[in-house]
mmCIF file of the C-alpha atoms, coordinates in Angstrom:
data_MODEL
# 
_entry.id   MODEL 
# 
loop_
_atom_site.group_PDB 
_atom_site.id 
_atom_site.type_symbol 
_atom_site.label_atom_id 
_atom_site.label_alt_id 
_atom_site.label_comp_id 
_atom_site.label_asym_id 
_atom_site.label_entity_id 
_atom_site.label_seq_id 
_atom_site.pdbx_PDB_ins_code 
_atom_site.Cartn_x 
_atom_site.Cartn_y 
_atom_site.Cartn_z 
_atom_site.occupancy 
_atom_site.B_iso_or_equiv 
_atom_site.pdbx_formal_charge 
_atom_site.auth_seq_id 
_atom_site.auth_comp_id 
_atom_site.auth_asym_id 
_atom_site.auth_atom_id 
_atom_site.pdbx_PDB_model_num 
ATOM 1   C CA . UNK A 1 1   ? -12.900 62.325 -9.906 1.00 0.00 ? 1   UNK A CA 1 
ATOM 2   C CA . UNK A 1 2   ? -9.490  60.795 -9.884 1.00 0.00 ? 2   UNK A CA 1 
ATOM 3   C CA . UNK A 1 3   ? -11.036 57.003 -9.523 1.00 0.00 ? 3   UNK A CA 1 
ATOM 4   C CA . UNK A 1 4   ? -9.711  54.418 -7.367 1.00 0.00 ? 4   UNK A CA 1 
ATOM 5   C CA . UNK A 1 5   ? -6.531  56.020 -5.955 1.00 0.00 ? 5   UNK A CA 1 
ATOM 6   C CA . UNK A 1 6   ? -5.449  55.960 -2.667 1.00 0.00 ? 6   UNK A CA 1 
ATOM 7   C CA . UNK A 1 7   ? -4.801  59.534 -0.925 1.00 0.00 ? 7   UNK A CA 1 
ATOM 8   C CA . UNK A 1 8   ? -2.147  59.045 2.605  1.00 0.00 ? 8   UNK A CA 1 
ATOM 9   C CA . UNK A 1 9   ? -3.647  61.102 5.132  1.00 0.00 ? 9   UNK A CA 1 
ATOM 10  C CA . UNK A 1 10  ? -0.481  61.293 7.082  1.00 0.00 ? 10  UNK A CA 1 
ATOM 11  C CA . UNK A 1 11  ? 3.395   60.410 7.166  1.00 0.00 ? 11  UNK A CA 1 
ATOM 12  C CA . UNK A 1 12  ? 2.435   57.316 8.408  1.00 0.00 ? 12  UNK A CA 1 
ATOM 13  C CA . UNK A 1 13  ? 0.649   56.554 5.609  1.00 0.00 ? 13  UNK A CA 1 
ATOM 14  C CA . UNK A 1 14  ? -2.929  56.079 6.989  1.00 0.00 ? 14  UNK A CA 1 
ATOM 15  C CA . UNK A 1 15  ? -5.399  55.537 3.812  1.00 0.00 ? 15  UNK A CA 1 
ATOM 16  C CA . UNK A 1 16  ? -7.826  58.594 3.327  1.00 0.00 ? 16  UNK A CA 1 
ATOM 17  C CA . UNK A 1 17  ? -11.155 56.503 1.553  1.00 0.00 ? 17  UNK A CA 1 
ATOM 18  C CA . UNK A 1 18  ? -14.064 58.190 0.944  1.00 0.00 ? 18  UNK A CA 1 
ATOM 19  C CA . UNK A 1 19  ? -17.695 56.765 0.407  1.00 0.00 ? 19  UNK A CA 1 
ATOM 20  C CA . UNK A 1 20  ? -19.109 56.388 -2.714 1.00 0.00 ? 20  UNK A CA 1 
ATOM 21  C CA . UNK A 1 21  ? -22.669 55.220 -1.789 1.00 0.00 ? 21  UNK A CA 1 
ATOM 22  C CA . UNK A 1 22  ? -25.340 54.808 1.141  1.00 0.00 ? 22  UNK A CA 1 
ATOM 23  C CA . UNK A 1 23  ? -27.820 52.151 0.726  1.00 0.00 ? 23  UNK A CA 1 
ATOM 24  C CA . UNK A 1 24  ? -30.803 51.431 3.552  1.00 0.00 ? 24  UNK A CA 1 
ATOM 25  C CA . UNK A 1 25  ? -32.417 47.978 4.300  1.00 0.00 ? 25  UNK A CA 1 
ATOM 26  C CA . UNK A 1 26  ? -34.675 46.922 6.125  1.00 0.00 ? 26  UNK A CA 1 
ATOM 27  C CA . UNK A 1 27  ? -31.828 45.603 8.789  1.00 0.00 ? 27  UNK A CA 1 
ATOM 28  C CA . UNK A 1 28  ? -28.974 47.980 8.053  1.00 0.00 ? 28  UNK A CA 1 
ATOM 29  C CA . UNK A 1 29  ? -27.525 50.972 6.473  1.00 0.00 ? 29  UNK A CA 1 
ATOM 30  C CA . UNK A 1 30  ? -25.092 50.157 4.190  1.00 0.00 ? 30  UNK A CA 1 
ATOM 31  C CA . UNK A 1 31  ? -21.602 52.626 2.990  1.00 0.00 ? 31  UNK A CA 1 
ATOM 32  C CA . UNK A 1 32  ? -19.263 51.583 0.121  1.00 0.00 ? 32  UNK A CA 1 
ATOM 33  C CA . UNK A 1 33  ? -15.524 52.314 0.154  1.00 0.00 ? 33  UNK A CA 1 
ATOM 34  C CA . UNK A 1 34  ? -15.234 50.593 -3.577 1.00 0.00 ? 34  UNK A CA 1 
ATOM 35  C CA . UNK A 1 35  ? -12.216 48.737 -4.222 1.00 0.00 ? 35  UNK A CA 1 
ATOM 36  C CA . UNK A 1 36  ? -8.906  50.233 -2.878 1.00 0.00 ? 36  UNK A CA 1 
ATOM 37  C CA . UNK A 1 37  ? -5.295  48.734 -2.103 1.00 0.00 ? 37  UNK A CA 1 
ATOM 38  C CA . UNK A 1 38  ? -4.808  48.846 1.689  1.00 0.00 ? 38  UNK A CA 1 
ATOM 39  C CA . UNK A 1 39  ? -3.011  46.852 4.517  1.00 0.00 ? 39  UNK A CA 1 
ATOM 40  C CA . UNK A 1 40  ? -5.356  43.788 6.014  1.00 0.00 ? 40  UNK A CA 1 
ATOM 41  C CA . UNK A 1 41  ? -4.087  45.421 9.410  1.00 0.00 ? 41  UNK A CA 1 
ATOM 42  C CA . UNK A 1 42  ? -4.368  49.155 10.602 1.00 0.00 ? 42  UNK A CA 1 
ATOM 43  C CA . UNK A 1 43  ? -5.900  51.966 10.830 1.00 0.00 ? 43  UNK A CA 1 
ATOM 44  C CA . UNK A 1 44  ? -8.415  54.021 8.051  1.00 0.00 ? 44  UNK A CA 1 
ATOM 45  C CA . UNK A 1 45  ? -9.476  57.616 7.946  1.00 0.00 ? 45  UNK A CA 1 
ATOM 46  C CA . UNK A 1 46  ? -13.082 57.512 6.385  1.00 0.00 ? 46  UNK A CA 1 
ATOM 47  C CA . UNK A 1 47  ? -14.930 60.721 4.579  1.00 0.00 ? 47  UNK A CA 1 
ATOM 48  C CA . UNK A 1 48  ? -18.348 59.934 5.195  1.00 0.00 ? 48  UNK A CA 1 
ATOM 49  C CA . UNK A 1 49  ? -19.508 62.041 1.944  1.00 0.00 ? 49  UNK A CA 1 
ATOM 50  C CA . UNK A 1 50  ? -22.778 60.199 1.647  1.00 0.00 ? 50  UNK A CA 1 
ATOM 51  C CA . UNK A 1 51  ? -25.182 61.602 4.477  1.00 0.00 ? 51  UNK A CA 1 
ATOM 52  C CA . UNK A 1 52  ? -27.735 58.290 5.585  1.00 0.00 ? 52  UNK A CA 1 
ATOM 53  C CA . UNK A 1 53  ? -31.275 59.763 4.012  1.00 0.00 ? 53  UNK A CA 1 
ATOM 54  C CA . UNK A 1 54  ? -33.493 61.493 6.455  1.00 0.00 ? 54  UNK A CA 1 
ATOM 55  C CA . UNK A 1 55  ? -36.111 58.957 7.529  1.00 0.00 ? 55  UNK A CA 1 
ATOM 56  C CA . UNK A 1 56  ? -34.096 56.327 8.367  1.00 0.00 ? 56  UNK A CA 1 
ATOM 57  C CA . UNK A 1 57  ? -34.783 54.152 11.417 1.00 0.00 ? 57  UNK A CA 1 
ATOM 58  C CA . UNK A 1 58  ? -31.998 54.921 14.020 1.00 0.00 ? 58  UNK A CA 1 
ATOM 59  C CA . UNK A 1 59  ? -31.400 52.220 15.273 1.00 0.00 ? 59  UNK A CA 1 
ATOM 60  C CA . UNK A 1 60  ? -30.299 49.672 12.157 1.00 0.00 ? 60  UNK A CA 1 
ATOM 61  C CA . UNK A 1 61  ? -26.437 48.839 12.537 1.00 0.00 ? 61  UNK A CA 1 
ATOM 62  C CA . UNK A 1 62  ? -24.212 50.702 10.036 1.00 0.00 ? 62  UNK A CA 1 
ATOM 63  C CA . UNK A 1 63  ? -21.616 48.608 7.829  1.00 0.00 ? 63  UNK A CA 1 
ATOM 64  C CA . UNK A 1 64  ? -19.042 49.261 5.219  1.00 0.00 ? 64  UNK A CA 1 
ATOM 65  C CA . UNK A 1 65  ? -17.751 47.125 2.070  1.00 0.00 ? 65  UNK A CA 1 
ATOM 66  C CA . UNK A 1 66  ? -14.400 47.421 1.224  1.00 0.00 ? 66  UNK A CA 1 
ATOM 67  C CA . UNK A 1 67  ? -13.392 45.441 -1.535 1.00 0.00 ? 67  UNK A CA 1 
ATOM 68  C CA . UNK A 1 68  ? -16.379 43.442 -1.056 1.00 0.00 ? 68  UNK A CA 1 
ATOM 69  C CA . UNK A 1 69  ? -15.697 42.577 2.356  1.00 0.00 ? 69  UNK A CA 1 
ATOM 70  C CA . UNK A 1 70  ? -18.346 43.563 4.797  1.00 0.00 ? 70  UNK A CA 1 
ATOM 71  C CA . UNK A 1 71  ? -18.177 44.369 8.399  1.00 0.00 ? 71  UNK A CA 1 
ATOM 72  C CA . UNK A 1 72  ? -20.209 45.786 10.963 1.00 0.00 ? 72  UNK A CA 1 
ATOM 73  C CA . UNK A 1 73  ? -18.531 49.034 12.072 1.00 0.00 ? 73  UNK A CA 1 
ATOM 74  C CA . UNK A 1 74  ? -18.284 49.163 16.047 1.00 0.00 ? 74  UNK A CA 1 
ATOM 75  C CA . UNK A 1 75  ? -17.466 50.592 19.152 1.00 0.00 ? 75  UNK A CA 1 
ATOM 76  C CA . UNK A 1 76  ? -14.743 49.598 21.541 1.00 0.00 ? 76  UNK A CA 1 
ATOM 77  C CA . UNK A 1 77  ? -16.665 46.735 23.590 1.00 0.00 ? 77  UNK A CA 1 
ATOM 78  C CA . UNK A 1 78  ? -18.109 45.808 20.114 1.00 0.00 ? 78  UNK A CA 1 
ATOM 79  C CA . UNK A 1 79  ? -21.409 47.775 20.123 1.00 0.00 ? 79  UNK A CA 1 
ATOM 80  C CA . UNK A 1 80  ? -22.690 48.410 16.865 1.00 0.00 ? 80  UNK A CA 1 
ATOM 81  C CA . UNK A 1 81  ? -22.858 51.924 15.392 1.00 0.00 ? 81  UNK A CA 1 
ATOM 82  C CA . UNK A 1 82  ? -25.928 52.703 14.588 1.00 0.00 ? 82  UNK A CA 1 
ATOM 83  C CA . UNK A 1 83  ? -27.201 55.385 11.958 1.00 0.00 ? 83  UNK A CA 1 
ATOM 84  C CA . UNK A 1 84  ? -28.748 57.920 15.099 1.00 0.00 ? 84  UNK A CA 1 
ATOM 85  C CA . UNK A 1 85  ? -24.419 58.009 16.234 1.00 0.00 ? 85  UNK A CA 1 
ATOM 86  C CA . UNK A 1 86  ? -23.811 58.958 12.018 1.00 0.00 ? 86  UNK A CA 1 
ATOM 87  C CA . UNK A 1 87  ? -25.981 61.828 10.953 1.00 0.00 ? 87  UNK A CA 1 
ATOM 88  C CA . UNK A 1 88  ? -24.646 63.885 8.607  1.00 0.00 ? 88  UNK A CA 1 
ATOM 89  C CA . UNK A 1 89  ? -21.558 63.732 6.821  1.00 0.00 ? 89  UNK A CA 1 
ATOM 90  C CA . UNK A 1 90  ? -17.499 63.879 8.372  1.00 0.00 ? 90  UNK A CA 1 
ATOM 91  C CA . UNK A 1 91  ? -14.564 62.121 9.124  1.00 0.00 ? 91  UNK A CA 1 
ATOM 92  C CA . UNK A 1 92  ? -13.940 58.748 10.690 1.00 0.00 ? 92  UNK A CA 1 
ATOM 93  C CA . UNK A 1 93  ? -10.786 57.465 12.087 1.00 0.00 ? 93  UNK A CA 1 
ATOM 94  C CA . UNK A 1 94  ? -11.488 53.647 11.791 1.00 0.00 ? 94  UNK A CA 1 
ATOM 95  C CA . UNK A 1 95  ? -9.521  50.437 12.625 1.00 0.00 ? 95  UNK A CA 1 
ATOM 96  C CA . UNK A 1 96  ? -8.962  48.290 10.218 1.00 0.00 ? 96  UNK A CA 1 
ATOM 97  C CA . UNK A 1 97  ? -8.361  44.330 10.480 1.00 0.00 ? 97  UNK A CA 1 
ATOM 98  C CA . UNK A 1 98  ? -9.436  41.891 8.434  1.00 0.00 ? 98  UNK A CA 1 
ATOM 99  C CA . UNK A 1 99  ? -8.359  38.676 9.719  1.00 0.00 ? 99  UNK A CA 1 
ATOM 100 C CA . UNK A 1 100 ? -10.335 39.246 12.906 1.00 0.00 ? 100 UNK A CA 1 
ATOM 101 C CA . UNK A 1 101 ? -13.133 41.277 10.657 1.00 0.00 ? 101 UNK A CA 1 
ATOM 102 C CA . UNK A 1 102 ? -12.602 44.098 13.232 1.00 0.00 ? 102 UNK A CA 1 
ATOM 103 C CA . UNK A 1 103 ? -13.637 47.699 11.595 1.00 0.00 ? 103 UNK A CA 1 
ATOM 104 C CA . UNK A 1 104 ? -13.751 49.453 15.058 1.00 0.00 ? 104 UNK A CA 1 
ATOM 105 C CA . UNK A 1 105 ? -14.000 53.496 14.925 1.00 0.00 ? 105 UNK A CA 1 
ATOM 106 C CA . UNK A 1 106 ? -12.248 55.474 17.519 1.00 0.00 ? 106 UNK A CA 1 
ATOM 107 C CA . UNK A 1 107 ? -13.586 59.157 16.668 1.00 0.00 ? 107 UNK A CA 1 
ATOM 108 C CA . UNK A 1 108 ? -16.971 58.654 17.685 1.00 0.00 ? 108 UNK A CA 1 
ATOM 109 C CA . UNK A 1 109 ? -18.871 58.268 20.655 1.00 0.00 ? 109 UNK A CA 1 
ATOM 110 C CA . UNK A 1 110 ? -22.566 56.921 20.808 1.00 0.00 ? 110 UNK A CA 1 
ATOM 111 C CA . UNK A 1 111 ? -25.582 59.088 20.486 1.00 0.00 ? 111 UNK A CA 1 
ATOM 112 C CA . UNK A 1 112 ? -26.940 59.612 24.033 1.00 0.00 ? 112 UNK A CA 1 
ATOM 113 C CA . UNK A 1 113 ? -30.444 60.106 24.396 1.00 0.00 ? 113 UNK A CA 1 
# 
């Protein structure tokens, strides 16, 4: 729609990126944020618009690219999220940093059987 641009979710000026693609491998399932302009430290509100294809094995780890920079997205303690804890489409608040190569949410919890 508008390309690249970066939408501020808040006052704060928390980046509001939304996915443009899914992609599933055989070891993960994999979301692009494209290339945007953000801080290497902080936090990122993610629209998941892209809902992981029905099928998919719940248990692969999910990751995202920003500006082709990959990370595993986790849970505090560093448990992966897998694609069972992201069915569907929604919101994400996300931590951000990419000297460490933490992307960390902290809206979700993990399925539970």
């Amino acid at each position: 729609m508008f390309g690249c641009m970066n939408v501020i979710s808040n006052i704060n000026g928390i980046p509001y990126l939304r996915t443009s693609s899914v992609s599933v491998g055989t070891d993960t399932v994999d979301f692009s944020l494209g290339f945007r302009r953000i801080p290497p430290v902080g936090y990122i509100t993610i629209n998941i618009a892209d809902a992981i294809p029905t099928g998919t094995t719940g248990t692969l780890p999910v990751r995202f690219t920003l500006n082709g920079n990959t990370r595993n997205l986790t849970f505090f303690g560093g448990a992966n999220v897998t694609a069972a804890d992201l069915e569907g489409t929604g919101i994400l608040t996300v931590f951000y940093d990419w000297y460490s190569g933490t992307l960390q949410v902290i809206s979700l919890s993990p399925a539970t059987a």
